[in-house]
N, C-alpha and C positions, 0 to 999 in steps of 0.2 A: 485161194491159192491152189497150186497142183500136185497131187500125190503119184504115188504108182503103187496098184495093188494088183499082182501076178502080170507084169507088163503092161499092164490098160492102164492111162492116164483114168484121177477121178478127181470134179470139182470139188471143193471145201467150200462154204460162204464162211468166212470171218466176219465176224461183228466189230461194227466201224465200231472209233477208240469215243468213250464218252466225253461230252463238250466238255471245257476246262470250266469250274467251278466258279461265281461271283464269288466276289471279295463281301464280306460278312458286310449287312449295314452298320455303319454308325450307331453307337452305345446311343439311348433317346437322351434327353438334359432330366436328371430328375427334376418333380413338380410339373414339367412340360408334357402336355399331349402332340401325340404328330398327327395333324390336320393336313398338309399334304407333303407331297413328295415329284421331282421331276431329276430323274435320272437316264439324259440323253442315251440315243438316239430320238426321243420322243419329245420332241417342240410345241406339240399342244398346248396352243393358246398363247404362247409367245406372241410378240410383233415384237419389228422392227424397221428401220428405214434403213436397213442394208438385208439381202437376203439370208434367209433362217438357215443358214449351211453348217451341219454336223459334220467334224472332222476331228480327224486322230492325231494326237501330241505325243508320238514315243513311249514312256512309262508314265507320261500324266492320263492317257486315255482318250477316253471319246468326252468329244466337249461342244458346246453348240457356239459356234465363232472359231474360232482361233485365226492359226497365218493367212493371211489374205482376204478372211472374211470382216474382223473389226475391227477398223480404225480412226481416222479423225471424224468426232464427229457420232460417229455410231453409240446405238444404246439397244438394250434389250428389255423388254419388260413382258411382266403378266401380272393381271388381277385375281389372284387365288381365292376360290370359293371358300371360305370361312364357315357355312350357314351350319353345315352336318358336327360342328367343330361346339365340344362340350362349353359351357358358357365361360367367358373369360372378360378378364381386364387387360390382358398382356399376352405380345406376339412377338414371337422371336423366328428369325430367317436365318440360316444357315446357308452356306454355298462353298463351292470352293472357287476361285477366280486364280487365271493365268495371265502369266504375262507374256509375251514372245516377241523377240527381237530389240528391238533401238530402243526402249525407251529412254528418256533424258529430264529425268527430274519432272517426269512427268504422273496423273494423280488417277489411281483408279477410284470408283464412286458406286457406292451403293445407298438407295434413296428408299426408301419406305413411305407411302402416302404422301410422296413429293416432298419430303424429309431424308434431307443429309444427313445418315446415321455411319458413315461409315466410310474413311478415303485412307489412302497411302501411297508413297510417293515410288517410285519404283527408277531403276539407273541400268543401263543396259547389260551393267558386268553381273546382275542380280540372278545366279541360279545357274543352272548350265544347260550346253546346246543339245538341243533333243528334236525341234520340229521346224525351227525358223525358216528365213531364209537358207539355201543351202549354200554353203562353201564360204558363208560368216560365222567363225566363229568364235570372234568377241561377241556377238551380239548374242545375250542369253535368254533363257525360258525358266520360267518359276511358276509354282502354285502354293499358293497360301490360302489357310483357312479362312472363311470371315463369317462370324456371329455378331448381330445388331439384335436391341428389342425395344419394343417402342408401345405404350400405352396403346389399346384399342379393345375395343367390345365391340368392335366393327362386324358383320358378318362377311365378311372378305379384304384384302390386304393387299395392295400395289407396290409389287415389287420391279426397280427399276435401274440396271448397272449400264454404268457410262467412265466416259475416261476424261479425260482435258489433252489427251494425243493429236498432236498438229498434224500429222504426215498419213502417206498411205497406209493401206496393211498390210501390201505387203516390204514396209519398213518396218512398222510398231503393229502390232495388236492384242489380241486380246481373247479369252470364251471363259465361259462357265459350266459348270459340272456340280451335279450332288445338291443340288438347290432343296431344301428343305424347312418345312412350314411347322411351327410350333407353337400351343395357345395354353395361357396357364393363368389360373387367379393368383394374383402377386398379393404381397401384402398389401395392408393400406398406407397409403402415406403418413410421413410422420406430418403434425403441426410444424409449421414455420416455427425455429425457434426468435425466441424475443429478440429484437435490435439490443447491442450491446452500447449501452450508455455510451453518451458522447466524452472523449478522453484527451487530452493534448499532450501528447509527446514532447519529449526538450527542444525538439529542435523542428520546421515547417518542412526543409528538405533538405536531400543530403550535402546541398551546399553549405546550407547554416551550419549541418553538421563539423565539416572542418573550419569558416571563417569564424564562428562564434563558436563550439566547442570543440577544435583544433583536433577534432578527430579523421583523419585525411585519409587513412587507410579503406581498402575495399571491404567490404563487410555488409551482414543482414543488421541493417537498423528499421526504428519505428519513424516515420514522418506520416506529417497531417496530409491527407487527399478528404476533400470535402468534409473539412471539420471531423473527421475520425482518424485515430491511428491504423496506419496500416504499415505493413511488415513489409519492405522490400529489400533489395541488392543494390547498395550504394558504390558505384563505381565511379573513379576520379582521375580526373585527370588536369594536375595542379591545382588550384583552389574550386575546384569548377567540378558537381558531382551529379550525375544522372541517375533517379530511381529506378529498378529494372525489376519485371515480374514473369517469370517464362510461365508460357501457358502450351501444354501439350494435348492433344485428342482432344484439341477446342472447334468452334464454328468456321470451319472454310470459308475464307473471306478472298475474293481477288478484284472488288471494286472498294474505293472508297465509301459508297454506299450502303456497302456489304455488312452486316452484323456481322461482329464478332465474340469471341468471349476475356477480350479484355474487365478485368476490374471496376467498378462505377469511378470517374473522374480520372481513367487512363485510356491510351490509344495506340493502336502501330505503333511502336518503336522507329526511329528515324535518327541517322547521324548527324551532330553537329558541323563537327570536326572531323580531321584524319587521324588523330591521336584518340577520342573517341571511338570511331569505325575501330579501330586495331582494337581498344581495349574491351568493346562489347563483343567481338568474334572470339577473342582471347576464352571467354569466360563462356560463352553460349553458341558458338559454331556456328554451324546454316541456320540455326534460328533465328540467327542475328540477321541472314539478308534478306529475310522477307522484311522494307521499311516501308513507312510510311510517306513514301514520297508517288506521285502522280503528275498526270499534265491535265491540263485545264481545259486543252481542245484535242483533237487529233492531230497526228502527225509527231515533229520530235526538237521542235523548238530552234536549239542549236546546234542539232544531230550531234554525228560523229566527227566536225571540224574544231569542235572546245569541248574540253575538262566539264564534268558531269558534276558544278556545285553551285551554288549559289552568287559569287564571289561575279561569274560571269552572267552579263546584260541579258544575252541571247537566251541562255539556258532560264537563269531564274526567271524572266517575263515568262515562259513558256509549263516550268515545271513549278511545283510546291511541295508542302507538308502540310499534314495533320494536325499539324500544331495550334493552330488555333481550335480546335477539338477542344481542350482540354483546357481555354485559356492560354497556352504559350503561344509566344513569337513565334509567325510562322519561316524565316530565315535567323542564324545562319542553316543551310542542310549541307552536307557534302556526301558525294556518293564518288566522285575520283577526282584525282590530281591530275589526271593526263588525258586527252581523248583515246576513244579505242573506235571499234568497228559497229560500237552499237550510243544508242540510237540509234537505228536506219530511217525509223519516216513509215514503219506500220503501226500502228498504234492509235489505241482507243480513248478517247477520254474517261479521265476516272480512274484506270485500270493498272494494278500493280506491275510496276517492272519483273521481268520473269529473271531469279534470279540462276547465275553461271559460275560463281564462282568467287574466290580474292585473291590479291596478288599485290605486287606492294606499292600499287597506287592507288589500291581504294577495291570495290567490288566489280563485280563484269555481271553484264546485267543485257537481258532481250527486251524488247518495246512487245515484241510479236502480239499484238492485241490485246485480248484479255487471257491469255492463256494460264498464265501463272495464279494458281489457286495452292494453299497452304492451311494447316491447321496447326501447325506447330510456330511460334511466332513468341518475339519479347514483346512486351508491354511497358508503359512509361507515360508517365504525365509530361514526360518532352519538355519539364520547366527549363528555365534558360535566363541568365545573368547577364547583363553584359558588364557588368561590375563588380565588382564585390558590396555584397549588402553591406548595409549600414549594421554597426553593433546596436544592442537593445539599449533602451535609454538607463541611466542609473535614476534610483529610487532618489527622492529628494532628500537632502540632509535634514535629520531632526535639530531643532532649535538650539541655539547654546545656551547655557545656563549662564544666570547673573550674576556679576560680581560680586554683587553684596548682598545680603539677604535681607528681603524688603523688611521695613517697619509694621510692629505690630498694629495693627489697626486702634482708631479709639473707642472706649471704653461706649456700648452703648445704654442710650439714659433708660432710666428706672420707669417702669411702663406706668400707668397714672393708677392712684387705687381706683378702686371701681366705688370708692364713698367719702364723701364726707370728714376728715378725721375729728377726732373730740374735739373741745378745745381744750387750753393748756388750765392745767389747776392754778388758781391765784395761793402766792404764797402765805403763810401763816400768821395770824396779827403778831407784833412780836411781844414778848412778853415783860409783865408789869415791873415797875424797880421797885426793889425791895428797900421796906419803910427805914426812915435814919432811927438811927442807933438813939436811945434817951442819954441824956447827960449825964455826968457822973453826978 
């Protein structure tokens, strides 16, 4: 700046203002050592099949992807050097992941040694506008934390974030920020504890439940799945009752092929009925429309010209259930009562309908490939009546008693001696007559 000393201008140098301070790191996880760390600008060692663009998201920061750079399709990864890393059983990965713009029920993914450890679903009203597109501003921006940890004594660790995003980026995307590496000896595992004896419950399923023990109400009862009791949510609808098990932060499944973490002798959940459909959303919301219903080839059967159930030619030849999975029938299934605008005729075989929504003729549902992946899902052995069972048999009647009471048996004989007996004494000589009297 400029001064004046006795009329002469004099320069000052001013010392420029010092940079503005980093935000402190993150508190370590006790138990945990930090083995590495990657906090963008610095992409080192990254790949990807979209290019490695470092860009700024308003008050989320610098992040490697975001608007325009990750979208359908796109992934990020790196293999972290582990080797300098004190010895361990257990690795844990931190990050922070963004979301920006459109998404639509669609799943962000992070994979550890090609291990899904870690998805969420994300809806475009999620968070607010800070970088997206400009001049949308429903379409919003989020960042959430994510920690995963997964067995290894690996001397390095493949970390790898992806999304199931159909569209451009610059409609949906995506970046990551804060990525960090951590190695810890965890406890040991516990022993598997013992199988728990084999048990029969009163009743096989919750139908038995109300037609043999007239208990018709929704409720958690005990019924048999593969010879064990197990504990589920009996919902009904008239005599007719379906077991139900919500399973949350389970295995991403979006083929029928696909593992998941259903129960032993349950599978996808799938409606029977439209009074069903109503009464499993009733009770479990969107978890209810991820079902177990697929098509058998590509393409969409009897599209969007007929009602999405079983009931019609075109659709059931084309589409199924799960049901024989488990043992059940594989129809009745109902997914809606009227046609809508989807099925269209993109669509994979195998691959779960991507779910949109309900409405009061059933769900609203996309073919779009396989794009529909979930980890939140009901479970169900999908049994299925078309009757009402039979009652159990009654026990046989005990005999009646006799009128009369039998006669005593006869008398048995005298067992033989084991000798000889004496013989009988001969009787005594008898004795003399006394001599006559003498005369007078």
């Amino acid at each position: 700046g400029w001064s004046g000393n006795y009329g002469y201008p004099e320069c000052i140098a001013l010392s420029p203002s010092p940079p503005p301070l980093q935000p402190p790191p993150p508190p370590l996880v006790p138990g945990f050592a930090l083995a590495a760390a990657d906090v963008f600008p610095d992409a080192m060692g990254w790949t990807s099949n979209r290019p490695l663009t470092v860009t700024e998201c308003g008050s989320l920061g610098t992040m490697l992807g975001g608007y325009g750079v990750f979208g359908a399709g796109a992934y990020a990864e790196k293999t972290f050097d582990l080797s300098g890393a004190p010895p361990h059983n257990l690795v844990r990965v931190e990050l922070e992941f963004l979301k920006i713009d459109s998404w639509d029920h669609e799943e962000a993914q992070l994979y550890l040694d090609g291990e899904l450890v870690w998805s969420r679903r994300f809806e475009l009203s999620d968070g607010e506008s800070l970088c997206g597109r400009p001049g949308v501003d429903v379409w919003k921006d989020a960042a959430v934390k994510v920690s995963a940890e997964t067995s290894s004594s690996a001397a390095d660790m493949t970390v790898r974030v992806t999304s199931t995003l159909d569209s451009v980026a610059s409609d949906e995307s995506w970046g990551i920020q804060n990525v960090r590496v951590f190695t810890a000896i965890g406890p040991p595992s516990m022993p598997p504890s013992p199988p728990s004896p084999p048990w029969t419950p009163h009743y096989a399923t919750c139908t038995q439940w109300c037609t043999h023990g007239n208990e018709c109400e929704d409720a958690t009862r005990l019924v048999r799945i593969n010879d064990r009791a197990q504990e589920v949510f009996c919902i009904f609808n008239g005599w007719r009752g379906v077991d139900m098990q919500l399973v949350e932060d389970g295995i991403s499944t979006s083929h029928r092929t696909d593992e998941n973490s259903c129960p032993e002798g349950t599978d996808i959940w799938f409606p029977r009925t439209h009074g069903f459909l109503d009464a499993v959303w009733a009770k479990y919301g969107s978890a209810a429309g991820h079902v177990g219903i697929y098509g058998i080839a590509d393409g969409c059967g009897g599209c969007k010209g007929l009602a999405m159930n079983s009931e019609e030619a075109e659709q059931a030849a084309h589409w199924t259930s799960v049901g024989p999975s488990t043992g059940a029938p594989a129809e009745p299934w109902f997914m809606r009562s009227v046609p809508t605008s989807e099925p269209n005729g993109d669509y994979t075989e195998g691959c779960w309908l991507s779910f949109r929504g309900k409405d009061s003729s059933g769900f609203r549902f996309n073919d779009q490939r396989c794009q529909s992946s979930s980890s939140r899902y009901v479970c169900s052995t999908n049994a299925w009546d078309a009757s009402p069972p039979s009652p159990p048999s009654s026990p046989p009647s005990p005999p009646s008693p006799p009128s009369e009471p039998p006669s005593a048996p006869p008398p048995l004989p005298s067992p033989p001696l084991p000798y000889p007996p004496p013989p009988s004494p001969s009787p005594p000589p008898p004795l003399p007559s006394p001599p006559p009297s003498p005369p007078p």
